[in-house]
FIMI-761274 format. One record per residue (C-alpha): residue in three letters; chain; x, y negated, z; residue number from 1. Coordinates in steps of 0.2 Angstrom, whole numbers, plus 5000, padded with zeros to 4 digits. Layout:
[r ALA; A; [X; Y; Z]; NUM]
...
! end
This chain:
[r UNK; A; [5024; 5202; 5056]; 1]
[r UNK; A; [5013; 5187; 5048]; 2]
[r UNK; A; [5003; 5184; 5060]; 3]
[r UNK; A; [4998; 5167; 5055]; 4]
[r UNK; A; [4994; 5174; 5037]; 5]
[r UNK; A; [4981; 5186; 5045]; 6]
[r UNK; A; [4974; 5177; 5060]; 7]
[r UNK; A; [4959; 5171; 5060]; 8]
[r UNK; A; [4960; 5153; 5062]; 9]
[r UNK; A; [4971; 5153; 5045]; 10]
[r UNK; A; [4957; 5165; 5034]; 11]
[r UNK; A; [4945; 5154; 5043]; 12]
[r UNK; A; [4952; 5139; 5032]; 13]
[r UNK; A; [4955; 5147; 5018]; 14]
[r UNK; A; [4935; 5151; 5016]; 15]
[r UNK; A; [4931; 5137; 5020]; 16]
[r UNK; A; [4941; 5124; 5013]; 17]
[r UNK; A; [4944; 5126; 4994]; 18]
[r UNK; A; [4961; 5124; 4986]; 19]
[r UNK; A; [4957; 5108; 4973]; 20]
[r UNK; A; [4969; 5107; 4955]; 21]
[r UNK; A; [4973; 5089; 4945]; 22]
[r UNK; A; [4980; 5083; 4934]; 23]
[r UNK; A; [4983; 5066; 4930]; 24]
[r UNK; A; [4999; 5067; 4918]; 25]
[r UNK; A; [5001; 5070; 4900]; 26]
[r UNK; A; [5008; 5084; 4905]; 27]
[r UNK; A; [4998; 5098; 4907]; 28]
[r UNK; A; [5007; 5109; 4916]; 29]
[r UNK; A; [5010; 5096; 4932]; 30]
[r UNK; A; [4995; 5103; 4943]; 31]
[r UNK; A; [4995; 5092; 4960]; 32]
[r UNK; A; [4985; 5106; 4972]; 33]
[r UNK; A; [4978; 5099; 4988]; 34]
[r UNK; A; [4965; 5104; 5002]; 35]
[r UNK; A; [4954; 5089; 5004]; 36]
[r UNK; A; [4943; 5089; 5020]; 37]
[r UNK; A; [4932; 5078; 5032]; 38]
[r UNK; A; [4922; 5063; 5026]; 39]
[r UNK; A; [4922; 5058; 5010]; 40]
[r UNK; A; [4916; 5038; 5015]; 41]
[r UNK; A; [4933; 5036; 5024]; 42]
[r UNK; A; [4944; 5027; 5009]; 43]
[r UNK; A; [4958; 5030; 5020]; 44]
[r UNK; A; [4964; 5046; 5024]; 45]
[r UNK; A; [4978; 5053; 5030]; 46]
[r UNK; A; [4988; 5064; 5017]; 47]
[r UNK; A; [5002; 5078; 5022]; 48]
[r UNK; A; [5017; 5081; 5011]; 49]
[r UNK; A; [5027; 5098; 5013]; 50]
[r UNK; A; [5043; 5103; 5015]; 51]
[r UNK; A; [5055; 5110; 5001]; 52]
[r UNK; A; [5047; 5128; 5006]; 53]
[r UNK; A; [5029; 5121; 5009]; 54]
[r UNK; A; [5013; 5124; 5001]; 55]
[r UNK; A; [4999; 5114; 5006]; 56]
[r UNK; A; [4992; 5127; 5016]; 57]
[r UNK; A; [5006; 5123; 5030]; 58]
[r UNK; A; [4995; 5112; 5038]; 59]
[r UNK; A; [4981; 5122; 5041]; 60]
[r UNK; A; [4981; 5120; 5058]; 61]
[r UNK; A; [4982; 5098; 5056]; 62]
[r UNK; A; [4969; 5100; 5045]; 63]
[r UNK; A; [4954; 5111; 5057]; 64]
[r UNK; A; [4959; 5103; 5072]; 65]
[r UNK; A; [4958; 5083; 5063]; 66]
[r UNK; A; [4944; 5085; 5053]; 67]
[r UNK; A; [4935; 5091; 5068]; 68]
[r UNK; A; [4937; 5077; 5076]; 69]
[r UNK; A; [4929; 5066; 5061]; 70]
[r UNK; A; [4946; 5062; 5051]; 71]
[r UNK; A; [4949; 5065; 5032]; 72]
[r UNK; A; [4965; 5074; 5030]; 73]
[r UNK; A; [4972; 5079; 5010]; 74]
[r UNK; A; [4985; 5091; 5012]; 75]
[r UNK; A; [4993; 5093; 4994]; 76]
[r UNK; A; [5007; 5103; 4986]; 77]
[r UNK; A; [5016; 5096; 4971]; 78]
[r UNK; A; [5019; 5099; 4955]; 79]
[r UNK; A; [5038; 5101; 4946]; 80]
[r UNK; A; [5044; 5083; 4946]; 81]
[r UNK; A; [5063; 5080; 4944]; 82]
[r UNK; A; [5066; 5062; 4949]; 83]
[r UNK; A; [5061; 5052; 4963]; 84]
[r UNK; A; [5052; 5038; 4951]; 85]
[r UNK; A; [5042; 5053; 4940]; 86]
[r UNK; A; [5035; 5060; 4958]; 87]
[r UNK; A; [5031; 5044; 4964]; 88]
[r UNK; A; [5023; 5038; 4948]; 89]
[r UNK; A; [5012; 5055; 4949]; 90]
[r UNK; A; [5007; 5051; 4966]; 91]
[r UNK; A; [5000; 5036; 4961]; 92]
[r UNK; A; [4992; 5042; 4947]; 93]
[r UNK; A; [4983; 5056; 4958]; 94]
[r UNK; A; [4979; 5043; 4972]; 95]
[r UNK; A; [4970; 5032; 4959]; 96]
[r UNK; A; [4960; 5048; 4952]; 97]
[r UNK; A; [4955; 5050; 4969]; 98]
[r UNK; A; [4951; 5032; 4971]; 99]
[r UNK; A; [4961; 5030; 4986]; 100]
[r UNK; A; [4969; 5012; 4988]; 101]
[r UNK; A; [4979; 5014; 5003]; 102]
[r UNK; A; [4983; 5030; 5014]; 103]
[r UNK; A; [4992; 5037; 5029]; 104]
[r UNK; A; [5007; 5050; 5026]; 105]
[r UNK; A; [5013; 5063; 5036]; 106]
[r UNK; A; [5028; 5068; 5029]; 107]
[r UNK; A; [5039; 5084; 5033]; 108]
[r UNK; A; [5057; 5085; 5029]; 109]
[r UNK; A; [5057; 5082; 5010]; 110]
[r UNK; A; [5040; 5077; 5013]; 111]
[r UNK; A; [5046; 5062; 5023]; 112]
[r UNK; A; [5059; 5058; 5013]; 113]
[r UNK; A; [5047; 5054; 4997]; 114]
[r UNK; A; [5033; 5049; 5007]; 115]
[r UNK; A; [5047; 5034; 5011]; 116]
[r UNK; A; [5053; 5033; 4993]; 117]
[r UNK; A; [5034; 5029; 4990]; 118]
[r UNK; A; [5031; 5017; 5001]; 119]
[r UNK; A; [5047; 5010; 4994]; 120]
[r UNK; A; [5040; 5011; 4974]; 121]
[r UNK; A; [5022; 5001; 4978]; 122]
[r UNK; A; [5029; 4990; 4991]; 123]
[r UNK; A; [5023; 4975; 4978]; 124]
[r UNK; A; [5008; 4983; 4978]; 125]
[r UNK; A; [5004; 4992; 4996]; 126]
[r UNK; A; [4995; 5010; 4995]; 127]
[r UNK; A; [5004; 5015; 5009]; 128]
[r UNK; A; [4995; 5008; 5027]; 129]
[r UNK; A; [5006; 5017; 5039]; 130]
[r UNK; A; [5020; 5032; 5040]; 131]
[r UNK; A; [5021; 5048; 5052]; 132]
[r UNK; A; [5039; 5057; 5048]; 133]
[r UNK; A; [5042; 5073; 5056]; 134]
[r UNK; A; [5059; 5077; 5054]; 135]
[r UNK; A; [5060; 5068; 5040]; 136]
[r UNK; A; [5078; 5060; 5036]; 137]
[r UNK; A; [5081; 5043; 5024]; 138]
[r UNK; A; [5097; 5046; 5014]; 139]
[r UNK; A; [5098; 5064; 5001]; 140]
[r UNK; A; [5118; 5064; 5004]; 141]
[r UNK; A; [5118; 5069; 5024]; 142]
[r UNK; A; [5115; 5087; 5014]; 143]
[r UNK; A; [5131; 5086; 5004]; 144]
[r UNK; A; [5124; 5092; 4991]; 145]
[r UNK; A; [5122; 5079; 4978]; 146]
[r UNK; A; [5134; 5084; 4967]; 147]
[r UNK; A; [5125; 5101; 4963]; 148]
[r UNK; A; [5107; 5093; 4962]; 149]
[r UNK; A; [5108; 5093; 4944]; 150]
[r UNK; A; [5111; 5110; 4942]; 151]
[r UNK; A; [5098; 5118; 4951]; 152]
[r UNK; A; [5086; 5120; 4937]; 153]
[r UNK; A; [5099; 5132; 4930]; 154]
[r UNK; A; [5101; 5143; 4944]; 155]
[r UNK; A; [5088; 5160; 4945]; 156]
[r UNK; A; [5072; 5160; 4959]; 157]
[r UNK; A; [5084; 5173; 4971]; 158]
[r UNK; A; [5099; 5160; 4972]; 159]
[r UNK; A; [5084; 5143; 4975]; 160]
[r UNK; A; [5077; 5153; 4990]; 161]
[r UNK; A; [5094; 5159; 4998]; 162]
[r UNK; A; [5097; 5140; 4999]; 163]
[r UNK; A; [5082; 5136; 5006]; 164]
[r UNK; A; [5082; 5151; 5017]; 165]
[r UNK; A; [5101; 5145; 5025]; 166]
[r UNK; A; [5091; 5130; 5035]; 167]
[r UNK; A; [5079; 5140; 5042]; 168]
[r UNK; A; [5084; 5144; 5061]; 169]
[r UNK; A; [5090; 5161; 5063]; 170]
[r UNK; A; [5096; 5160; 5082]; 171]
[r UNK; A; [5083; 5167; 5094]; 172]
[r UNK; A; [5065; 5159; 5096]; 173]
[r UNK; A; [5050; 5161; 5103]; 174]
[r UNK; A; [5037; 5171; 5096]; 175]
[r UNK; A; [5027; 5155; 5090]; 176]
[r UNK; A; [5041; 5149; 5081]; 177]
[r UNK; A; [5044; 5167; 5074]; 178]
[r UNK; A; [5027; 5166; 5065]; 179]
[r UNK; A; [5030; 5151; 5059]; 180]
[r UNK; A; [5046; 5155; 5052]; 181]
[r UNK; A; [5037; 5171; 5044]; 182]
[r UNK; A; [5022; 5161; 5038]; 183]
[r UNK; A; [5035; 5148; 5028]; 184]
[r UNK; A; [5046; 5161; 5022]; 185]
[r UNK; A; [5029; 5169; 5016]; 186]
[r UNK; A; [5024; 5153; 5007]; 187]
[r UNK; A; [5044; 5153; 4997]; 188]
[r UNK; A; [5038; 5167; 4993]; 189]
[r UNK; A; [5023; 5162; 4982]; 190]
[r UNK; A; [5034; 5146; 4973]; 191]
[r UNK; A; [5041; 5150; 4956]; 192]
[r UNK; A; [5058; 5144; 4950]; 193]
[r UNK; A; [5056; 5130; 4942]; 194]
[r UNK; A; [5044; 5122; 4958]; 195]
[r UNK; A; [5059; 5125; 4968]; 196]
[r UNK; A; [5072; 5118; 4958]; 197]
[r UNK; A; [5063; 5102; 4955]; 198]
[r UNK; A; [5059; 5102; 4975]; 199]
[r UNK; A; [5078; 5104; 4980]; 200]
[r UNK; A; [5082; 5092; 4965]; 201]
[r UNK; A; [5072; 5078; 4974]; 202]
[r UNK; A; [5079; 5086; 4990]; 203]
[r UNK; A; [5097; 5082; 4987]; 204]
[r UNK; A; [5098; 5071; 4970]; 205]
[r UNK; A; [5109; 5054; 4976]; 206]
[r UNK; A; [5097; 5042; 4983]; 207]
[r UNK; A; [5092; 5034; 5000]; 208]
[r UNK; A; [5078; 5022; 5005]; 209]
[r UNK; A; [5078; 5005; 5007]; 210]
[r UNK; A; [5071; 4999; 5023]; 211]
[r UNK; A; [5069; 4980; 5018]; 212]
[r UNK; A; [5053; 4984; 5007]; 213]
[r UNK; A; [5044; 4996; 5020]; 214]
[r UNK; A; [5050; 4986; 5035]; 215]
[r UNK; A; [5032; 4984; 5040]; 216]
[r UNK; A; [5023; 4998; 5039]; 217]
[r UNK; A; [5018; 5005; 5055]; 218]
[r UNK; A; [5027; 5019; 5057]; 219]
[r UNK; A; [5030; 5035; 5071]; 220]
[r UNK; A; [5044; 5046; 5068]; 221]
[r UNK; A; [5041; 5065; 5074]; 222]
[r UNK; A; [5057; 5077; 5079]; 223]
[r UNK; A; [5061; 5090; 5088]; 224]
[r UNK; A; [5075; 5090; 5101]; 225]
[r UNK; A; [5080; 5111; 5097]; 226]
[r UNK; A; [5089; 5116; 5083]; 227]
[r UNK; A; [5082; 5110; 5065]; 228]
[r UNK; A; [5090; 5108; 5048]; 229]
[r UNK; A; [5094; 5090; 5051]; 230]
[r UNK; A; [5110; 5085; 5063]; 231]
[r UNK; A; [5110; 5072; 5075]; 232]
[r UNK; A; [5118; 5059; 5064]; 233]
[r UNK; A; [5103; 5061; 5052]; 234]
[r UNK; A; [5090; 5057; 5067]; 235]
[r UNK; A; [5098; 5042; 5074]; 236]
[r UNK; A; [5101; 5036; 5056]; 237]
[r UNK; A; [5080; 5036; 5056]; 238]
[r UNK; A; [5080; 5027; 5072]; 239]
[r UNK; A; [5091; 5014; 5066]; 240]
[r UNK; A; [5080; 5011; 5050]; 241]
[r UNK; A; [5064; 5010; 5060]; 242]
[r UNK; A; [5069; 5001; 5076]; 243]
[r UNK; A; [5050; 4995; 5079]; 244]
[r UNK; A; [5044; 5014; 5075]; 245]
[r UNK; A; [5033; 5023; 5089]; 246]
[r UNK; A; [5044; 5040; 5092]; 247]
[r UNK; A; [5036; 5057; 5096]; 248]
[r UNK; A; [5049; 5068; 5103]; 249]
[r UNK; A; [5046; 5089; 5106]; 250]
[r UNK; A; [5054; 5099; 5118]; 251]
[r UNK; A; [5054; 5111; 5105]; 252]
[r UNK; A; [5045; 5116; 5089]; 253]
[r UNK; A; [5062; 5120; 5077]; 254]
[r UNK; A; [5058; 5115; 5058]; 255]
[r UNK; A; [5041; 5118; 5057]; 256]
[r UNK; A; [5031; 5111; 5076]; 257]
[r UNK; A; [5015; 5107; 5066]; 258]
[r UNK; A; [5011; 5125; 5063]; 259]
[r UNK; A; [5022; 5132; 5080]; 260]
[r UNK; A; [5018; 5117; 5091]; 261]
[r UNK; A; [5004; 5111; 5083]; 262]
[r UNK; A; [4994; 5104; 5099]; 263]
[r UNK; A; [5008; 5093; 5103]; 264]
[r UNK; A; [5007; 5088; 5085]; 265]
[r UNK; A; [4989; 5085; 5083]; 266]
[r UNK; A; [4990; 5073; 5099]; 267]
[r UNK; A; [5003; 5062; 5091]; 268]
[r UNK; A; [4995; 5061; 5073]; 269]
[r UNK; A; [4978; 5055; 5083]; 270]
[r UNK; A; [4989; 5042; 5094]; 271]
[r UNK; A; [4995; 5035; 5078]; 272]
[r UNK; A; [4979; 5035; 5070]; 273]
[r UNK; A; [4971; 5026; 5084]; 274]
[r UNK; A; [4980; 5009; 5080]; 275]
[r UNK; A; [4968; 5008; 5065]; 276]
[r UNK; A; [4950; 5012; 5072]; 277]
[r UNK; A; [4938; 5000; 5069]; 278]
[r UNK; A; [4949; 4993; 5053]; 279]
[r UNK; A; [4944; 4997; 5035]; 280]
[r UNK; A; [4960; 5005; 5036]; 281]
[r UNK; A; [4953; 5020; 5049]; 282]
[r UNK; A; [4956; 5037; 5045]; 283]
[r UNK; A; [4940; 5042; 5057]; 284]
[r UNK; A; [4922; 5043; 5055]; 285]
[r UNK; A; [4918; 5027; 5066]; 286]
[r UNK; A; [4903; 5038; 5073]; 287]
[r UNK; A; [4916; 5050; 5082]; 288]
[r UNK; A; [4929; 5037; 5088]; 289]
[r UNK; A; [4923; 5036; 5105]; 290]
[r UNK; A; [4924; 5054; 5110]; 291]
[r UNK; A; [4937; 5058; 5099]; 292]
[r UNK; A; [4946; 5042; 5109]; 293]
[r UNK; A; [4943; 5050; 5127]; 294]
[r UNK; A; [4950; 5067; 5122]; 295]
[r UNK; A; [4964; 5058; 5116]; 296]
[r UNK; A; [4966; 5050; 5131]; 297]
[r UNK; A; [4965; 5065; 5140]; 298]
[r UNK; A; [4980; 5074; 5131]; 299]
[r UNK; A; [4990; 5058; 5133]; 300]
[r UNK; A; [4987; 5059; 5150]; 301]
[r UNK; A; [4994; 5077; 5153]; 302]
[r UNK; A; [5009; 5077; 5142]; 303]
[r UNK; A; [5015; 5059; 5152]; 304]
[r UNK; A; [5011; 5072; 5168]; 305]
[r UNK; A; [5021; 5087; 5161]; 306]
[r UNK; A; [5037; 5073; 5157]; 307]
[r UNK; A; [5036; 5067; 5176]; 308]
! end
């Protein structure tokens, strides 16, 4: 068991890539943590936001393979925030220490969701220059739960991660998706209380996004067409919101494709990235587009071959 944990890839990134703390509230105990690798003279990176269970070490695998191709990719974890308005007022605080005007999300899950509700907050003031949402989901009240989001903060660490551990797929899977599901059981693991009931607080507390101030932001929506914590309902919901979106559909990849499938998932970030090469907007060093552009090609080439 924990094979990611203990392969080499994953120990690789860990001694290489070091884990960075910030604040930027008053409040000293709000620590934003994030991996930040590949260029520094790209102003526009792309940045990952994790899943309810999700540390920012769940995209290890986006962040080797990306910033081997030139790209500069954040992957961050947050600290406790109990409102929509709070986290997204952190955010931007921690994008102006960085000195980031505008950036690319990738968001999973809850990680989607406020990677919207952001978009949504500084739509007067764009910071956000495009959207990837992989199984990400636009209204909190498809999880029924809005009634008990404000009690979460009451309830022990044991109850938070029985919650949290319902949604994960427990039918039978392959053994890619099985180290996935041990690696993100292993990262619930390391949150404490209080990060988990703020996270399932933003989770499920009553709010949805509103499309008319993000309407355009380019924007691909990622899902998996297996079993995942969000219903049907949820995902065409998405597709209605976004009817322009590009769409990046996997076979299979359960909750967690970018660290089970991530091949297919590194192909689709790079496709939606491509739109913005030679832009100031480009999430690339411009000396490795035109390789990194062939490969690219290359992939899309074989995946339109494996659909036929």
């Amino acid at each position: 068991m924990g094979e990611i944990k203990v392969s080499p890839d994953y120990n690789w990134f860990r001694s290489t890539v070091p884990l960075k703390k910030i604040i930027v509230d008053d409040d000293d105990s709000k620590i934003w943590s994030l991996y930040d690798a590949g260029p520094r003279s790209i102003r526009c990176p792309l940045i990952f936001l994790p899943p309810v269970s999700g540390t920012a070490d769940v995209f290890f695998r986006q962040i080797l393979a990306l910033t081997g191709w030139g790209y500069r990719v954040i992957a961050l974890q947050y600290p406790v925030y109990w409102d929509h308005l709070e986290f997204c007022d952190g955010f931007r605080k921690l994008l102006d220490h960085l000195q980031l005007d505008k950036v690319h999300l990738f968001g999973a899950s809850l990680g989607g969701f406020l990677a919207q509700k952001f978009a949504e907050y500084t739509h007067k003031s764009p910071r956000v220059h495009s959207l990837i949402l992989c199984n990400a989901f636009s209204d909190t009240s498809i999880f029924n739960q809005t009634w008990t989001a404000n009690s979460f903060w009451l309830m022990p660490a044991f109850m938070l991660k029985k919650i949290v551990l319902g949604n994960f797929s427990s039918g039978p899977v392959d053994p890619m998706m099985a180290d996935a599901i041990d690696f993100m059981v292993d990262r619930l693991e390391s949150l404490g209380q209080s990060e988990l009931a703020s996270r399932l607080t933003l989770n499920c507390q009553n709010s949805y996004v509103e499309p008319h101030k993000i309407r355009d932001i380019p924007v691909t929506i990622m899902d998996v067409f297996d079993q995942s914590a969000l219903s049907t309902e949820a995902k065409e919901e998405m597709y209605k919101l976004y009817p322009n979106a590009r769409r990046a559909h996997l076979k299979t990849g359960g909750n967690f494709p970018y660290l089970c499938r991530s091949a297919e998932v590194n192909l689709y970030v790079q496709i939606h990235l491509l739109q913005f090469h030679g832009t100031k907007y480009a999430a690339i060093d411009p000396s490795m587009v035109s390789a990194e552009e062939l490969e690219v090609q290359k992939g899309n080439l074989s995946i339109s071959q494996e659909e036929q």
